[in-house]
N, CA, C and O of each residue as an XYZ file, in Angstrom:
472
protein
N       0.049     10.438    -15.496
C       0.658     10.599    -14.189
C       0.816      9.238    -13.529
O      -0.045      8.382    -13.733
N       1.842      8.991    -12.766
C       2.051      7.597    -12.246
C       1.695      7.411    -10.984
O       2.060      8.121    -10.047
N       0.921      6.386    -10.910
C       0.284      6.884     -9.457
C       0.790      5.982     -8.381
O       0.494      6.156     -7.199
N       1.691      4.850     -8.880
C       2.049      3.993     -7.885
C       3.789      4.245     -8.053
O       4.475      4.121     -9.068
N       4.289      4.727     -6.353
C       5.671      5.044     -6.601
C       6.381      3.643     -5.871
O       6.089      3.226     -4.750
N       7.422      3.016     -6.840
C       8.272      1.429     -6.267
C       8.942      2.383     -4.655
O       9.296      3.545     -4.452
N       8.848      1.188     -3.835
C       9.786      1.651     -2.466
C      10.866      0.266     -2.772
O      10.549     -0.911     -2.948
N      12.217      0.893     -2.758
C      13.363     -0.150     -2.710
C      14.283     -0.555     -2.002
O      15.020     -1.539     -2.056
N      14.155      0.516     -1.148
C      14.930      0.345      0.289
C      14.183      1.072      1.960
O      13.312      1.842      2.364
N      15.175      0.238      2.395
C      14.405      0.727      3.926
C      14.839      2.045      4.238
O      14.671      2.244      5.442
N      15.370      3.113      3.603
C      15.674      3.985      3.912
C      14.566      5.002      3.621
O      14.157      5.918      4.334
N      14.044      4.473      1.955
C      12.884      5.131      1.106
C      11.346      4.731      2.142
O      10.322      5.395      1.976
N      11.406      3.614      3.143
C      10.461      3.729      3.809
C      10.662      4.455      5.037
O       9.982      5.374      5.495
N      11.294      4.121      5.321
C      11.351      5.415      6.888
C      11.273      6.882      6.125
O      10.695      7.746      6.783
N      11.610      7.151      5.253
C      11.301      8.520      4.510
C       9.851      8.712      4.341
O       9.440      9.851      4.566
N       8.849      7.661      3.926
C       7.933      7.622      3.350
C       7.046      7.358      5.105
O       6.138      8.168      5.294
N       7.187      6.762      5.778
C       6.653      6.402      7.138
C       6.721      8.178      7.683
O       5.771      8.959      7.617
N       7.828      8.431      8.104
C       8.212     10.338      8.581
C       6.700     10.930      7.760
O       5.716     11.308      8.396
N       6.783     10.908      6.237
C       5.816     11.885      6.091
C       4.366     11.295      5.937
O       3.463     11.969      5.441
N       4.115      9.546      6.543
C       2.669      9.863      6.748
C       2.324     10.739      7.875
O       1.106     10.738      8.050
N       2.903     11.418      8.626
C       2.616     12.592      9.920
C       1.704     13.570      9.200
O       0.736     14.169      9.668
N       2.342     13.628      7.618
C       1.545     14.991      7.423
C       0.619     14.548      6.691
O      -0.461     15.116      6.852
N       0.672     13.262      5.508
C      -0.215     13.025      4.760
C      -0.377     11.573      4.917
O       0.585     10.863      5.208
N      -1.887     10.979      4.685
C      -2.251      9.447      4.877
C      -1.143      8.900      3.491
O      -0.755      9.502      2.490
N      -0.928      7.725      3.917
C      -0.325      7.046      2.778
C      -0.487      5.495      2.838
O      -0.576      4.926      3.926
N      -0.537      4.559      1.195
C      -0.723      3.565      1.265
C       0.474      2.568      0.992
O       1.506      2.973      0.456
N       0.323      1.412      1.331
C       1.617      0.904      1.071
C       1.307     -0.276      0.574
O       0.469     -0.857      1.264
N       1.632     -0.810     -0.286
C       1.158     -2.359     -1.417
C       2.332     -3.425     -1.372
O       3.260     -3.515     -2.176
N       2.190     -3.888     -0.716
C       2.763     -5.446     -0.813
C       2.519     -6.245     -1.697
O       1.406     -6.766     -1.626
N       3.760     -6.811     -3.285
C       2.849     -7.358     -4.259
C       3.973     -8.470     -4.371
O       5.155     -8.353     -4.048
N       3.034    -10.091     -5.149
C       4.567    -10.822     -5.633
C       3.638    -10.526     -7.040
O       2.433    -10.491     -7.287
N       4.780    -10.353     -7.743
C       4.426    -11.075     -8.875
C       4.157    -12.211     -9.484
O       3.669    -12.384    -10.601
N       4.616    -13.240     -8.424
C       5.170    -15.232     -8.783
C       3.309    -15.125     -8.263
O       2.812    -16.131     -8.769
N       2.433    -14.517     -7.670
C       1.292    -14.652     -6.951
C       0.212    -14.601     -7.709
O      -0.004    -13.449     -8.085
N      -0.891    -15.718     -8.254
C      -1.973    -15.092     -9.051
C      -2.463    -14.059     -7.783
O      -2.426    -12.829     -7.826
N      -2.802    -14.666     -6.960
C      -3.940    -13.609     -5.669
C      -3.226    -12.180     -5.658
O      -3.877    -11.151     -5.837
N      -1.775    -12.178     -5.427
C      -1.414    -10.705     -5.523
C      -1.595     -9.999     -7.092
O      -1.674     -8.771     -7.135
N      -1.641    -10.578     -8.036
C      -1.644    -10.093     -9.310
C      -3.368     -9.302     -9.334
O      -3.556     -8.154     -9.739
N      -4.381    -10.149     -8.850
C      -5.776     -9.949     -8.678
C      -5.725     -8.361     -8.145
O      -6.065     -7.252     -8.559
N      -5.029     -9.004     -6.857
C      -5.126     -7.372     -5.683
C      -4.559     -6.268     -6.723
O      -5.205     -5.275     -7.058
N      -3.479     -6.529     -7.107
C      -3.102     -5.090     -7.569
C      -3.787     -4.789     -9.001
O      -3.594     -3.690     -9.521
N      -4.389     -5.519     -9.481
C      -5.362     -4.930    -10.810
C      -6.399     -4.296     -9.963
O      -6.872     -3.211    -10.301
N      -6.763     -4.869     -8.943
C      -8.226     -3.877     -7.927
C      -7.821     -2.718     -7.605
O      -8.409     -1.644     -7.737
N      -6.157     -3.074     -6.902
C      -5.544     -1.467     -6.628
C      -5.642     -0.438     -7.758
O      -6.202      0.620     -7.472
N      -5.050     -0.643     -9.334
C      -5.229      0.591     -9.959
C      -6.009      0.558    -10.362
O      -6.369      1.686    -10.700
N      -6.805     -0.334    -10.660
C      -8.881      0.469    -10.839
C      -9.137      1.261    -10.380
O      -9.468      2.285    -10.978
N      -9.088      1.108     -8.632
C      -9.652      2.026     -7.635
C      -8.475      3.499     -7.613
O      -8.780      4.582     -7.115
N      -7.141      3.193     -8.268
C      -6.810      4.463     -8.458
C      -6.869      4.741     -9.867
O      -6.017      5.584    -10.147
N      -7.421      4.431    -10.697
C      -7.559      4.965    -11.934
C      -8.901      6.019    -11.587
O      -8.809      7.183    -11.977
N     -10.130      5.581    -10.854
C     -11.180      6.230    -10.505
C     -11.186      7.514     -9.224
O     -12.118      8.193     -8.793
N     -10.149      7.495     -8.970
C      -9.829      8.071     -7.687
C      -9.221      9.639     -7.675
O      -8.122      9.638     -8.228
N      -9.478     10.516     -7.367
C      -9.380     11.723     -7.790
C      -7.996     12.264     -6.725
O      -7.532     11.815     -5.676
N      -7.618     13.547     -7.682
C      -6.269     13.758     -7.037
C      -5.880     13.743     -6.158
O      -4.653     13.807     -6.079
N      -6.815     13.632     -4.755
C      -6.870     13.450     -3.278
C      -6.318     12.411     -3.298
O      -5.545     12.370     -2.341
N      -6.292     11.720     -3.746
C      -6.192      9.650     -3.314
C      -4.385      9.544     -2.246
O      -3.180      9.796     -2.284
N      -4.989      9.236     -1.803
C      -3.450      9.234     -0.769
C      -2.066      8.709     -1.913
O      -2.304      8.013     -2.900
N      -0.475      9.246     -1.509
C       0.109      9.031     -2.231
C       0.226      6.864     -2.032
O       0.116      6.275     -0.956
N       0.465      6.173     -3.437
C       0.670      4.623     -3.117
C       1.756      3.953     -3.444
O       1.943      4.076     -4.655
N       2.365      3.459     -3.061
C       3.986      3.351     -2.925
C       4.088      1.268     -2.846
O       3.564      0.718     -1.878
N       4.581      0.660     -3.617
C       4.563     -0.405     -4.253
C       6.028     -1.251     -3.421
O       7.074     -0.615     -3.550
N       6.096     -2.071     -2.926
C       6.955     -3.354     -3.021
C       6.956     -4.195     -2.866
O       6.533     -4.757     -1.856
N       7.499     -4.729     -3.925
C       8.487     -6.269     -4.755
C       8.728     -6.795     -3.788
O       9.922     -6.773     -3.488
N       7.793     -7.508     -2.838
C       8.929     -8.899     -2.239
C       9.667    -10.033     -2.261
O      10.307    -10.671     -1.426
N       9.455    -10.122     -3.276
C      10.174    -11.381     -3.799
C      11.470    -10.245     -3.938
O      12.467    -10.932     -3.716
N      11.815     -9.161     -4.140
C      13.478     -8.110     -4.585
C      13.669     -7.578     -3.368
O      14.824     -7.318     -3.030
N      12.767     -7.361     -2.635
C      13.147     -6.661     -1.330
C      12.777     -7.064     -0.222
O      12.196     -6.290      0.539
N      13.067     -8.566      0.180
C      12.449     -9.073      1.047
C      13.239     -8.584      2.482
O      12.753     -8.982      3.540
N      14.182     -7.915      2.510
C      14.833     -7.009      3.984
C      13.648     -6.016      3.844
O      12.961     -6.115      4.861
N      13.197     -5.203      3.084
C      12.265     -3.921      3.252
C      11.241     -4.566      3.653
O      10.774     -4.134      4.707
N      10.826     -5.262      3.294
C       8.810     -6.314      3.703
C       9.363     -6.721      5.430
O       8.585     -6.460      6.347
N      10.525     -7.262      5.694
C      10.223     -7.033      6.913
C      10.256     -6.475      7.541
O       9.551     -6.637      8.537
N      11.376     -5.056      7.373
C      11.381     -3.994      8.004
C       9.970     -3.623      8.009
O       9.405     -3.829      9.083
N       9.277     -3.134      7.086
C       7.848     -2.689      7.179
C       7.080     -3.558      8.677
O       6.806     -3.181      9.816
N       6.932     -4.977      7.873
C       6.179     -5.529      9.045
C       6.446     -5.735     10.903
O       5.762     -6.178     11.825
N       8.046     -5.039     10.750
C       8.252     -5.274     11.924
C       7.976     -4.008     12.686
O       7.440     -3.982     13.794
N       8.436     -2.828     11.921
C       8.049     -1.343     12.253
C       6.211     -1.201     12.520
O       5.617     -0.883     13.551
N       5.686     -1.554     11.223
C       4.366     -1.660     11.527
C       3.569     -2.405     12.558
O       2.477     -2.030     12.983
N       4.081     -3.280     12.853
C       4.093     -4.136     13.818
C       2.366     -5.106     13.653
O       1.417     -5.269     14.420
N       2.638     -5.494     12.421
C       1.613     -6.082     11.561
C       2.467     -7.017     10.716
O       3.517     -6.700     10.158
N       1.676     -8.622     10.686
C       2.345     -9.547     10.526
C       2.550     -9.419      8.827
O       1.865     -8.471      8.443
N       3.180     -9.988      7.835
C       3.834    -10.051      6.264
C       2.623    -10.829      5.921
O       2.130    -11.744      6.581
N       2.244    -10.377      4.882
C       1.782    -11.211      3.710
C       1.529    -10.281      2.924
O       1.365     -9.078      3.127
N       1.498    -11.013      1.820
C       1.759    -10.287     -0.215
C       0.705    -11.494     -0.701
O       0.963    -12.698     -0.703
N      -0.768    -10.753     -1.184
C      -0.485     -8.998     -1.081
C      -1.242     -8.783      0.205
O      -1.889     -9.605      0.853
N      -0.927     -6.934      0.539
C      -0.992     -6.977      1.348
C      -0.904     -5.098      1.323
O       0.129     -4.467      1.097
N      -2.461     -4.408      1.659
C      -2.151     -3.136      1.890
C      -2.755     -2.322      2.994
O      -3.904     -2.249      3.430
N      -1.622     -1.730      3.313
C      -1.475     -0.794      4.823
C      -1.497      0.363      4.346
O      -0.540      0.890      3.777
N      -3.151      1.132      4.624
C      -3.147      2.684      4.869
C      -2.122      3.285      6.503
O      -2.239      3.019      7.699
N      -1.335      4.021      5.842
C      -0.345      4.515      6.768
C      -0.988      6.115      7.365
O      -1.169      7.029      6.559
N      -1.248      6.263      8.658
C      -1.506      7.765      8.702
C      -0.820      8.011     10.102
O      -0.889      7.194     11.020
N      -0.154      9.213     10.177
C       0.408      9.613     11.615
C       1.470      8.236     12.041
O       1.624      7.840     13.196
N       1.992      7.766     11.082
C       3.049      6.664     11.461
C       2.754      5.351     11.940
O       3.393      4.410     12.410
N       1.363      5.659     11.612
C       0.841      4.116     12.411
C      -0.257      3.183     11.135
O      -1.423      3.486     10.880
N       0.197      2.523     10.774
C      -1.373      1.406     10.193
C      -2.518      2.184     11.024
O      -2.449      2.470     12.219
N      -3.489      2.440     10.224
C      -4.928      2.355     10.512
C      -5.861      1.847      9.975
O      -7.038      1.972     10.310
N      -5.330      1.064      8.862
C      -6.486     -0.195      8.261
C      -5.603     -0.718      7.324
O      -4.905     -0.027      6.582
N      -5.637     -2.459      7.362
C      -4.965     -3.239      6.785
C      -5.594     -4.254      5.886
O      -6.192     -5.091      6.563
N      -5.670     -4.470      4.642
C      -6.062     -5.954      4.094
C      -4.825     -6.971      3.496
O      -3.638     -6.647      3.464
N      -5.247     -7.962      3.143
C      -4.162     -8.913      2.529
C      -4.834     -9.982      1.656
O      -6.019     -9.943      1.985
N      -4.725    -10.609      1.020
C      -5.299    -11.297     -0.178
C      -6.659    -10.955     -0.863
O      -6.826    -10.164     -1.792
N      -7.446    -11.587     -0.325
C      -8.557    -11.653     -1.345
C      -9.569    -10.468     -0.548
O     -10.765    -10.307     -0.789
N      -8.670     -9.622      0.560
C      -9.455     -8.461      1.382
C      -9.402     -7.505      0.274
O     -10.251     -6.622      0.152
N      -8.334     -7.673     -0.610
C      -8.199     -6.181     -0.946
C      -8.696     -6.729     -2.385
O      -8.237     -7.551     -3.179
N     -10.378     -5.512     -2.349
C     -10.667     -5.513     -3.705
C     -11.074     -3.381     -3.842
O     -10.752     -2.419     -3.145
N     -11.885     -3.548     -5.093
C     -12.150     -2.187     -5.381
C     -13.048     -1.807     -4.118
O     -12.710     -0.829     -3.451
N     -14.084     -2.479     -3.794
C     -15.252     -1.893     -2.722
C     -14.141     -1.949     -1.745
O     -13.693     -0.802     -1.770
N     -13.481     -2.600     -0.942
C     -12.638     -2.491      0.148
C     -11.691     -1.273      0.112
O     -11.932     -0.313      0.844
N     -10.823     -1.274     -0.558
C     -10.112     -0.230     -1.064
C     -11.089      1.125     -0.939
O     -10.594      2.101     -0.375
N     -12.333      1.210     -1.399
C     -12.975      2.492     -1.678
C     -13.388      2.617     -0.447
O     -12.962      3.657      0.054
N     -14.205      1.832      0.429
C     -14.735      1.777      1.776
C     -13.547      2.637      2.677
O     -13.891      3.591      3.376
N     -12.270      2.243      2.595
C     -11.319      2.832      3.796
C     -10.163      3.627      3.031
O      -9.058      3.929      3.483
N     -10.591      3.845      1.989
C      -9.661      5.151      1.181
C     -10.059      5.830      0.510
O      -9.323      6.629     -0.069
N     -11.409      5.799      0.305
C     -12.330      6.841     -0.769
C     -12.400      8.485      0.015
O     -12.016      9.535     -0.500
N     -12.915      8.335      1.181
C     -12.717      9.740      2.339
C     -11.306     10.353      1.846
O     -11.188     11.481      2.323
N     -10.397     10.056      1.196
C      -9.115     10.737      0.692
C      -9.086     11.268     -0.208
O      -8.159     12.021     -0.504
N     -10.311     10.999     -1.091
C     -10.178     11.162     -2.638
C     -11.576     11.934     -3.321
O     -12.672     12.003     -2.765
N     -11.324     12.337     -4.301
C     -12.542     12.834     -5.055
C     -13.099     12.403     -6.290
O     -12.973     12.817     -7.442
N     -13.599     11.686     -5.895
C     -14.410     10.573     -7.091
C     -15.052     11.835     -8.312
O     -15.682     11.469     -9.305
């Protein structure tokens, strides 16, 4: 099962923003050109490889390909850009944010494990 879905346009995020109302959701800011973002997102699917079907849905973008969507995000969110960089989304609003070397497995589990069933 694939657990991280690519967002490629700002349309796929305002779609995806609408339904954190009903469900928490995460959002991953990654470069690839980045060792530090490469780090973060190996922590990210650890912590969802271990993470049980609860785990909020996690939704992936490329900024270096979609750098109009990274700012739409950051400007909607109203939380400053950096990659990497992940925003639990719930009720349309950020409610906990990390960015580089914040986001590891214990961090990740600390403010997204309550979603999931280990």
């Amino acid at each position: 099962m694939e657990r991280i879905t690519s967002l490629n346009t700002v349309q796929q995020w305002n779609e995806v923003l609408s339904a954190s109302r009903v469900k928490p959701l995460l959002v991953f800011k990654h470069s690839s050109r980045c060792s530090v973002s490469t780090g973060a997102y190996d922590e990210l699917t650890a912590w969802l490889e271990d993470a049980g079907e609860l785990s909020p849905p996690c939704f992936l973008v490329e900024v270096v390909d979609h750098q109009e969507l990274s700012r739409a995000i950051a400007e909607q969110a109203g939380i400053k850009h950096e990659s990497p960089q992940a925003l639990l989304i719930e009720n349309g609003m950020v409610s906990w944010h990390a960015s580089h070397w914040g986001i590891t497995y214990s961090t990740l589990d600390d403010h997204l494990g309550n979603h999931c069933e280990k």
